[in-house]
C-alpha positions in Angstrom: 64.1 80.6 24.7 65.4 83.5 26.3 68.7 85.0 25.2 71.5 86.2 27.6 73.2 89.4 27.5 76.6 89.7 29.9 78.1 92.7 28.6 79.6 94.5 32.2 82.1 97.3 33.1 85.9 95.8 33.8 86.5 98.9 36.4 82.9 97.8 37.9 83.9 94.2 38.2 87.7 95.1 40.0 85.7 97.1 42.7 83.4 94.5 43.4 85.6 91.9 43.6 88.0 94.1 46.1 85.2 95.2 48.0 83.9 91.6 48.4 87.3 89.6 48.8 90.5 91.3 49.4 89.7 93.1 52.4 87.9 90.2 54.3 85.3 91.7 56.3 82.4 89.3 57.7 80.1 88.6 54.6 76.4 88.9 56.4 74.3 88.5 53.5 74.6 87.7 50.1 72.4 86.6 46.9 72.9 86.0 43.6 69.7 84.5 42.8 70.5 81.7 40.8 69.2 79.3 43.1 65.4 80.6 42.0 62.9 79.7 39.3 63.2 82.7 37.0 60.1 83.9 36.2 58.6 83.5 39.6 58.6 86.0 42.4 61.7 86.6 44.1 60.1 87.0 48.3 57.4 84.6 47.4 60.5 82.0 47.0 62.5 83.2 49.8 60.7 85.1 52.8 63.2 84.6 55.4 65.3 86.8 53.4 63.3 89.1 51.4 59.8 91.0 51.7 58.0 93.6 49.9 57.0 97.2 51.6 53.4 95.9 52.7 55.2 92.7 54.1 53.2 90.6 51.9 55.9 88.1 50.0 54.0 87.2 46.7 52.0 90.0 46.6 50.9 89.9 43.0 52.4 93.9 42.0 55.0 94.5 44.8 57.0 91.3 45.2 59.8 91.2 42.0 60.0 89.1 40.0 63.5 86.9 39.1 64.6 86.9 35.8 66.7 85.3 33.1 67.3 88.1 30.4 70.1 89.6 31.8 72.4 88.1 34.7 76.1 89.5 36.0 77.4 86.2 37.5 75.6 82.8 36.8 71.9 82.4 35.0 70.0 85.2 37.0 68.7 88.6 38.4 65.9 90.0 40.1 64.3 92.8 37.8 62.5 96.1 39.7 59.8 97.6 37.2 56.4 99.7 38.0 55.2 99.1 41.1 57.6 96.8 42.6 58.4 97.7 45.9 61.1 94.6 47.4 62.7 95.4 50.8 66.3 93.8 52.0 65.6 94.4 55.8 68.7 94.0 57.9 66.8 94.5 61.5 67.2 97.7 63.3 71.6 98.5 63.3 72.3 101.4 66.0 76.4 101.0 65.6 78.9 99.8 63.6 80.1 99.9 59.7 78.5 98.1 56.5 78.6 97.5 52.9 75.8 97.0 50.8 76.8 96.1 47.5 75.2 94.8 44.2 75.9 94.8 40.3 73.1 97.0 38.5 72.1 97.0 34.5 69.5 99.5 33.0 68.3 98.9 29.4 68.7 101.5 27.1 65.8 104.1 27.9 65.0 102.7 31.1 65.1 103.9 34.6 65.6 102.8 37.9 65.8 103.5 41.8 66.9 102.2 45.5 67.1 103.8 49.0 68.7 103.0 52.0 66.1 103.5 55.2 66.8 103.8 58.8 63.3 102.4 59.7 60.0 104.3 60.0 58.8 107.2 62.2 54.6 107.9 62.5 54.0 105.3 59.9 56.3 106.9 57.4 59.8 105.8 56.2 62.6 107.2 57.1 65.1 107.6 54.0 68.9 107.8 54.7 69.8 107.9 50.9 68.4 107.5 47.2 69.5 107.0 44.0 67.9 108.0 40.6 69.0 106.7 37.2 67.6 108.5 35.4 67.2 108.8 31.5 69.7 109.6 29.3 72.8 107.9 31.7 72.5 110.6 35.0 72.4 109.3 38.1 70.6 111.4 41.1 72.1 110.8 44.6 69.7 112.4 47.4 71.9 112.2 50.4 71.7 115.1 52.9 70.1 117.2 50.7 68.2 116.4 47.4 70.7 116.0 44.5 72.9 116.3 46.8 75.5 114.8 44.1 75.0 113.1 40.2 77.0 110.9 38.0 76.8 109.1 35.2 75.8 105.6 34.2 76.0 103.7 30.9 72.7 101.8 29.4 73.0 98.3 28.7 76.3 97.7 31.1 76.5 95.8 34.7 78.1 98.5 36.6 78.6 98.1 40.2 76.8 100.0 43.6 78.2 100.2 46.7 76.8 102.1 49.9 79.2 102.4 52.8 77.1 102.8 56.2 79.4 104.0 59.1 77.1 104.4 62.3 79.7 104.7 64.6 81.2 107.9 62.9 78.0 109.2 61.3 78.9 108.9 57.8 77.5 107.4 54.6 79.5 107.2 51.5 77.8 106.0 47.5 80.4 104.4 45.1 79.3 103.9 41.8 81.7 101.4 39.2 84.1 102.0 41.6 85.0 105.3 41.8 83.5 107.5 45.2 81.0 110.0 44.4 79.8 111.4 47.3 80.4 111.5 51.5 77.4 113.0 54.0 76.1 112.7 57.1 74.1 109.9 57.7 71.8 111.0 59.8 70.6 114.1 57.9 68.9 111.9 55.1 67.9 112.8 52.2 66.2 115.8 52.8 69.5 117.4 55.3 66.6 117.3 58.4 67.6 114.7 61.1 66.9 111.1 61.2 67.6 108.1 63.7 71.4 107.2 63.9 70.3 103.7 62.1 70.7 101.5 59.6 67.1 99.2 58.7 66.3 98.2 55.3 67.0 98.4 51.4 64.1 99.2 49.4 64.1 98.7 45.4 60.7 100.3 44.0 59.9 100.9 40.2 57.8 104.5 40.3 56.1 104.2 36.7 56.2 102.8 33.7 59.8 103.8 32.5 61.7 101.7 35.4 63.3 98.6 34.7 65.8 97.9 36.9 68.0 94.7 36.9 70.8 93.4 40.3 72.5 90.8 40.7 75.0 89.8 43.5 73.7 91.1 46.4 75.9 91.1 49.4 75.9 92.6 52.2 78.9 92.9 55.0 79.9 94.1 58.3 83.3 95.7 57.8 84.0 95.7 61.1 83.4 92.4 62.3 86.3 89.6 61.8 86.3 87.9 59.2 85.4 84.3 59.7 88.8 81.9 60.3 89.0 79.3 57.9 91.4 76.1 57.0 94.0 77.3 54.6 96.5 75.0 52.7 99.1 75.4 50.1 101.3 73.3 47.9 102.7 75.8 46.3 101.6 74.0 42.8 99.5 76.8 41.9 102.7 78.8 41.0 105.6 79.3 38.8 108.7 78.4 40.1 111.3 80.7 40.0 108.9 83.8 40.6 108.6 85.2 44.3 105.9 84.1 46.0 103.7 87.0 47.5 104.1 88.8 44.4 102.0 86.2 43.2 99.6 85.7 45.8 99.5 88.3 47.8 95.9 87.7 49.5 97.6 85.3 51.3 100.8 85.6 52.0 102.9 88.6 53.0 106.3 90.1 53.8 107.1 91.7 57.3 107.3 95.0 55.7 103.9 94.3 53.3 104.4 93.4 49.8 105.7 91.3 47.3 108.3 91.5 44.4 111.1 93.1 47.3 114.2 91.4 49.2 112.0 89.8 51.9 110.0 88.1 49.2 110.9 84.8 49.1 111.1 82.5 45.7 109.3 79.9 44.7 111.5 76.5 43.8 111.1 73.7 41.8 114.9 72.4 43.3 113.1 70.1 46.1 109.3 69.2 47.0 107.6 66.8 49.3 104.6 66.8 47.1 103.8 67.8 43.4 107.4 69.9 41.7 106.9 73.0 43.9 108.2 74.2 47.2 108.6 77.8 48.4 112.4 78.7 49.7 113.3 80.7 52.9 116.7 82.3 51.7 118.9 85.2 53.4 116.7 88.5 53.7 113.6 86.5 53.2 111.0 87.1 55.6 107.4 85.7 54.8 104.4 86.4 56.5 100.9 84.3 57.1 98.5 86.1 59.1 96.2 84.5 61.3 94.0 87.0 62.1 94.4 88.1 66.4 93.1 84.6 66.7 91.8 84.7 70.9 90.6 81.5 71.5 90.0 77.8 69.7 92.7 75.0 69.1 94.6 75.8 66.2 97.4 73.6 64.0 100.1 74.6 61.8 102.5 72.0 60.4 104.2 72.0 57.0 107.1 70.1 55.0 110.6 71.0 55.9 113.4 70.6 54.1 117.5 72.2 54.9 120.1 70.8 52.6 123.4 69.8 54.6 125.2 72.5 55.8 122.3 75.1 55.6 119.6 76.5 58.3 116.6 77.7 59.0 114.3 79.4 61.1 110.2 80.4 61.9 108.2 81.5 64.3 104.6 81.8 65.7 103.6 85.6 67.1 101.2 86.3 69.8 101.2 90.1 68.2 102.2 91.5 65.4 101.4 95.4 64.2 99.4 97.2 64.9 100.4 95.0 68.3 103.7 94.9 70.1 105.5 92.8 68.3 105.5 89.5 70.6 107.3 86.1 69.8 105.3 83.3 71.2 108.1 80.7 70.4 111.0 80.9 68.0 112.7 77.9 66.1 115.7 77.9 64.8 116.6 74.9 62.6 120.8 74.8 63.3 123.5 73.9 60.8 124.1 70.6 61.5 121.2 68.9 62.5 120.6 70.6 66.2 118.0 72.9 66.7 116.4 75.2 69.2 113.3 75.9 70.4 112.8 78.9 72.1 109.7 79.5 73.9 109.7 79.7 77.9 112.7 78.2 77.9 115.3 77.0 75.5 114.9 73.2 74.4 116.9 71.5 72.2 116.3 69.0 69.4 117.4 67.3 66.3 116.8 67.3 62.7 117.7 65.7 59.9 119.3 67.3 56.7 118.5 66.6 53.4 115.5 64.6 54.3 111.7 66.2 54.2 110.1 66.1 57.8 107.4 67.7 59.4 107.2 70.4 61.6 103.6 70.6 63.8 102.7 73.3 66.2 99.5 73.4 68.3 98.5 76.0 69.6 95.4 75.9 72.4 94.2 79.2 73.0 91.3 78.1 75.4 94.1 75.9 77.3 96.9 78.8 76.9 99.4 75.7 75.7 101.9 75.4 72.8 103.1 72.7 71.3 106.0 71.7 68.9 106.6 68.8 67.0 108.8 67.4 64.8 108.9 64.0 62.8 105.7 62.8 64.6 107.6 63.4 68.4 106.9 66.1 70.5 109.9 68.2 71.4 107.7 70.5 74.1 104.7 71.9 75.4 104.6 75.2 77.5 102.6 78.1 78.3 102.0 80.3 75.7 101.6 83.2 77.4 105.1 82.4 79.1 106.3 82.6 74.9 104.7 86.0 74.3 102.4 88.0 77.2 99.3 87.9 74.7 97.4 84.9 74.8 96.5 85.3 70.9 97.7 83.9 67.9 98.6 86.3 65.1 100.9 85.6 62.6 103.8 83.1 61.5 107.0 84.4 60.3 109.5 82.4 58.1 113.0 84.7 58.2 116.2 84.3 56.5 118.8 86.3 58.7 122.1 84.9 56.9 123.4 83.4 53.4 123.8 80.1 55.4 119.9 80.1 55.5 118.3 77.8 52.9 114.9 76.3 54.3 112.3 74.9 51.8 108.5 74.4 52.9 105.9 72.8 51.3 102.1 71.4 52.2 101.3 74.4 54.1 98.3 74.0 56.7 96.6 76.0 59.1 93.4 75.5 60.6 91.0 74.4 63.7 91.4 70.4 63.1 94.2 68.5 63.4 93.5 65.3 60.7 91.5 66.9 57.7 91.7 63.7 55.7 89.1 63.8 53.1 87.5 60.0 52.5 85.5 60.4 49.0 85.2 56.5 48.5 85.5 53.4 50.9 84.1 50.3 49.2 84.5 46.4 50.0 83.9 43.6 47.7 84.5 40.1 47.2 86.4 38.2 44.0 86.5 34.7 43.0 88.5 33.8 45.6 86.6 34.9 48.4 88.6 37.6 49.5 87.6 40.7 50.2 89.0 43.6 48.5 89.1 47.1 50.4 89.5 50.1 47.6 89.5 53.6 49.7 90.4 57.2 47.8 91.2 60.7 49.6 91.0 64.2 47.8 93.5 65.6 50.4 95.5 64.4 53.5 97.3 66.4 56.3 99.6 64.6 58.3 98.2 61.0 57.5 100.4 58.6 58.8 98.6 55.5 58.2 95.4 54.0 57.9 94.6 51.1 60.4 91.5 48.1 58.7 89.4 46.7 61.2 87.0 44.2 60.7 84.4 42.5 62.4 81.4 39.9 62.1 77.8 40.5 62.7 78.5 39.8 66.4 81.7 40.4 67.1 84.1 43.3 68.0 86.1 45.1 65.8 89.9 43.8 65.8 92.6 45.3 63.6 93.6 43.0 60.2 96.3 45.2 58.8 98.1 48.5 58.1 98.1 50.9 54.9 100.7 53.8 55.2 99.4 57.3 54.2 100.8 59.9 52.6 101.5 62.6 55.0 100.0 65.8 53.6 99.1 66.3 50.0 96.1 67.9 47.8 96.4 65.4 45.5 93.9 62.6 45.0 95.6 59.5 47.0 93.7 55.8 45.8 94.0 53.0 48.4 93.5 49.1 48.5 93.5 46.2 50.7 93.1 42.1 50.3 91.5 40.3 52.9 92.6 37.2 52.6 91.7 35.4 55.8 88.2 36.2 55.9 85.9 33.5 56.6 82.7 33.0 54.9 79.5 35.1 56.5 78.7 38.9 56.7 81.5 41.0 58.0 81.8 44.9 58.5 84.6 46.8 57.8 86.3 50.4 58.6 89.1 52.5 58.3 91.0 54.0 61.5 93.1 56.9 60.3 95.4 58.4 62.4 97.9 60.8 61.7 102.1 61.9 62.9 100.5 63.3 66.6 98.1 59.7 66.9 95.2 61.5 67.0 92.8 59.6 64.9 89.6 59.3 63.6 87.0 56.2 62.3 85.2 55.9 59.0 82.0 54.9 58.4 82.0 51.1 58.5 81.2 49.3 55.1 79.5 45.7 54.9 80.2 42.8 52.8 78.6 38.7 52.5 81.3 36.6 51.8 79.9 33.1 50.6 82.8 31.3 50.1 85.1 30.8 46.9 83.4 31.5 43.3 85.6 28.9 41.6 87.7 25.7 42.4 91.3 26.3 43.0 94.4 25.2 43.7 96.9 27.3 44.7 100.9 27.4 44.2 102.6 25.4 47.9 104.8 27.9 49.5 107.6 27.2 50.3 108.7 25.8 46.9 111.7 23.9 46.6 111.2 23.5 50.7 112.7 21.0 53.2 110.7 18.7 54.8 107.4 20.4 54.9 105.2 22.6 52.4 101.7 24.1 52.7 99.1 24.2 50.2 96.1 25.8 50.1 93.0 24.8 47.7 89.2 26.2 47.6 86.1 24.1 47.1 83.1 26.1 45.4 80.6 23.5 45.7 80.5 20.7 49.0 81.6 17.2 47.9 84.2 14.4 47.5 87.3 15.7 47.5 90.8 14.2 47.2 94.4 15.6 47.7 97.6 13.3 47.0 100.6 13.6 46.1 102.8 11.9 42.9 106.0 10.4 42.3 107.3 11.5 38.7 106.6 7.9 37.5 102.7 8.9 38.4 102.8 6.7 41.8 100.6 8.3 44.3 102.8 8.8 47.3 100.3 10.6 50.1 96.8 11.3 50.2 96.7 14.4 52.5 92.8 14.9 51.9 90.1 12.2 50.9 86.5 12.4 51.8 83.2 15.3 52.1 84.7 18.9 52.1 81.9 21.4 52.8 82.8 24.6 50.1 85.3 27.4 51.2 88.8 27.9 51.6 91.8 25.5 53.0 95.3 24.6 53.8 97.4 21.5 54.7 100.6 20.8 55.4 102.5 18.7 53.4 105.6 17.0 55.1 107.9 15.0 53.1 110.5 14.0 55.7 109.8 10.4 54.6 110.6 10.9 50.8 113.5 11.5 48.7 114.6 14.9 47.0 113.2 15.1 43.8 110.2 16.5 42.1 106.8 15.9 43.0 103.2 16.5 42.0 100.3 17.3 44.1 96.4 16.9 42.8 93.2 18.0 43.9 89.9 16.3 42.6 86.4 17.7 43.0 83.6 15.6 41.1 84.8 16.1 37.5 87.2 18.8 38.4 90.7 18.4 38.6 94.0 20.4 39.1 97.7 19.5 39.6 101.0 21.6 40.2 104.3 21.0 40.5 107.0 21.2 43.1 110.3 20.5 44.6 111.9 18.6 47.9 115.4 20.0 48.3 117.6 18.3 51.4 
């Protein structure tokens, strides 16, 4: 059993973790080998991604090996010893600016080495950079010159590497645990004599028997290119009320003047919420930002919870450009005291709102179209041309601004993001009791803007018709569970699925669900409704097995009155309809008989 060592550098593990997440640049390539055998060869498993430097994955001394001894992040690493010679090739890049970062470990006594190649020229590569770590903790950086920098490492410590490739200025920069060490010009190598303006492959080579080299988390980005868009929601569960928001997540949210913990920081509040205990408050001097990113084209939707206790306001906004653009509004609301409001986008339209009462607020914005929309409560207030808001036809930011101490706006449920009815199904099952009715039991992990969900059923060769209504609930990240009876179901096989639509009726169909209903389990008789009624009743009864069956009705001196069913009744599920216009008030007994089963209730004529 192998034994695993984690011991790492804290100032190593903040630099990688800022280099990889905060700043948000496209992630191209990345690899943290877990997801191979250790033990086994690292191209030999994965070609596509990795070779050796005589392009023979699973060549028996060149390709390296994975390993379990020592891991950064999860159960794995690949290890570089003699002979090993594993190339990372990237294609041939002429422009732009990339990261190429990984986590490093060298035992105590051991060495190891990597270089960053341009390509090859007359069969001979073409080295843009090398580093040597050498014994005793040095580090060798050959980067326009040989050792043309050092530093020092620490044995038996993940420590992180980062090279910084900037073709379009002609630069290349080595960090090492997060602190810079050196700066040259790209294209004089490693020997200051120039090379191709390029950028080609990684190689990771093990020159004797002193190297033993271990990486993990491999990633490789373009820091120029955007970084991709994704769905972003927040409840504002994750934190504590009574603290400013940004200043606790500031990846995410920002102020107009960047930063949290200042005036334009707005608080957290526990005071109302649509869902969970949290909200987020938009107060006087408040002015929250959520970039979008200089969004050009797509559908895009933001909606959230808002809430304005009586007397208060409150405004937002959507921006077409926001610094380093000219600032441009695409559309401005402003949430009046009173209940009126204002939407401001090509032209002024007005609206009304409710106070003290949680509705939500929906804009759509179709950048391919160049259309805006705003909704509130489910209606549409307008749609207009968004480049008629702001000039740009982009989506940048949203703003949420508290210009006076009669603003007091609370948001919650947060979303932004290219579809309109994220509602997350995890279960839809059907299923049949005793009874013979079916019972529907549907659960969601999260819901945005789910206004209801419609059940339609159908039989093996029918259409699908709709049998009922379930209301969602709106937007929430919290688990939501679900159930339906089906209580007029016939017997046979039946399918059955969920149409969910949400505050805008956009919808969307499940996957259907099949059931065999056979009839009723067990004989029954249920309770009439109405009871006490005037003249006329209805029960209902189930047969489980076909036979002679008998329904009457008794006097309270036992005197059968009216036999309502008498004869063969094939199994299922019935009703009759009792009517008692001919008898007296008083209190009666009805009984159904089934071979040697037998069941009686009571009930009441009132005139």
């Amino acid at each position: 059993m192998s034994i695993k060592f984690f011991t790492f550098s804290l100032s190593a593990f903040i630099a990688l973790f800022f280099t990889a997440m905060s700043f948000g640049q496209a992630v191209v390539f990345e690899d943290n080998f877990d997801s191979y055998t250790a033990g086994e060869q690292l191209a030999c498993q994965n070609p596509t991604d990795w070779t050796t430097l005589n392009l023979n994955p699973c060549d028996a001394i060149q390709d390296a090996y994975v390993s379990d001894l020592y891991a950064f992040s999860g159960s794995n690493s690949t290890v570089i010893v003699q002979s090993t010679d594993l190339i990372k090739p990237y294609g041939v890049l002429t422009s732009g600016k990339y990261s190429i970062a990984f986590m490093v470990y060298i035992p105590t006594g051991k060495t190891g080495f990597f270089s960053t190649l341009t390509g090859s020229s007359s069969g001979s590569d073409v080295v843009a950079m090398g580093v040597f770590f050498m014994p005793d903790g040095i580090g060798r950086l050959d980067a326009g010159a040989i050792g043309a920098a050092t530093f020092t490492y620490t044995y038996d410590t993940w420590q992180s590497v980062e090279v910084i490739a900037d073709l379009d200025n002609d630069t290349g920069e080595f960090w090492f645990d997060g602190a810079w060490v050196y700066t040259w010009q790209w294209t004089l190598g490693i020997f200051g004599q120039t090379i191709p303006l390029q950028l080609a492959v990684n190689r990771f080579y093990g020159w004797d028997a002193s190297y033993e080299m271990y990486f993990d988390d491999f990633v490789f980005t373009d820091l120029l290119a955007p970084p991709p868009v994704t769905n972003f929601s927040d409840d504002f569960e994750a934190y504590t009320a009574g603290q400013q928001l940004v200043a606790q997540n500031n990846i995410d949210w920002d102020t107009w003047s960047g930063g949290g913990g200042t005036s334009e920081d707005p608080f957290v509040s526990d005071n109302f919420a649509y869902s969970g205990s949290n909200s987020v408050v938009i107060a006087q001097n408040n002015d929250l930002i959520k970039f979008h990113g200089q969004l050009t084209s797509g559908r895009w939707y933001i909606s959230f919870q808002m809430y304005i206790p009586a007397g208060k306001a409150g405004y937002f906004n959507s921006m077409s450009g926001f610094t380093p653009n000219p600032f441009q509004w695409a559309h401005e609301v402003y949430f009046d005291a009173g209940g009126t409001g204002r939407l401001i986008a090509d032209v002024t339209t007005t609206f009304t709102w409710l106070e003290d009462t949680w509705q939500l607020v929906q804009v759509v914005v179709d950048l391919d179209a160049d259309e805006g929309q705003f909704w509130i409560g489910g209606v549409m207030i307008s749609s207009w041309t968004w480049t008629q808001g702001g000039t740009n036809l982009q989506l940048d930011v949203n703003d949420f601004f508290g210009a006076t101490s009669g603003d007091e706006m609370y948001m919650d449920d947060f979303w932004f993001g290219d579809v309109q009815v994220p509602v997350e199904l995890t279960s839809f099952t059907a299923n049949v009791n005793d009874q013979g009715n079916v019972i529907l039991n549907w659960s969601t992990a999260t819901e945005l803007n789910n206004q209801m969900f419609e059940i339609e059923r159908k039989s093996e060769e029918g259409q699908y018709v709709t049998i009922g209504y379930v209301n969602g609930h709106g937007t929430t990240t919290e688990p939501q569970e679900y159930s339906y009876i089906d209580n007029t179901v016939e017997t046979g096989t039946f399918f059955y699925r969920l149409k969910q639509i949400d505050f805008l009726g956009t919808y969307e169909y499940s996957d259907a669900v099949e059931v065999e209903v056979n009839g009723p389990l067990t004989f029954g008789l249920d309770q009439n409704y109405p009871n006490p009624f005037n003249p006329s009743t209805i029960i209902k009864y189930r047969i489980s097995e076909t036979g002679s069956v008998k329904l009457s009705i008794y006097n309270t001196l036992g005197e059968e009155v009216a036999v309502l069913v008498n004869g063969l009744v094939q199994a299922g599920f019935y009703e009759v309809t009792f009517d008692a216009s001919n008898l007296p008030s008083g209190v009666y007994f009805y009984r159904l008989q089934s071979g040697n089963k037998v069941e009686a209730k009571k009930m009441i004529l009132l005139r």
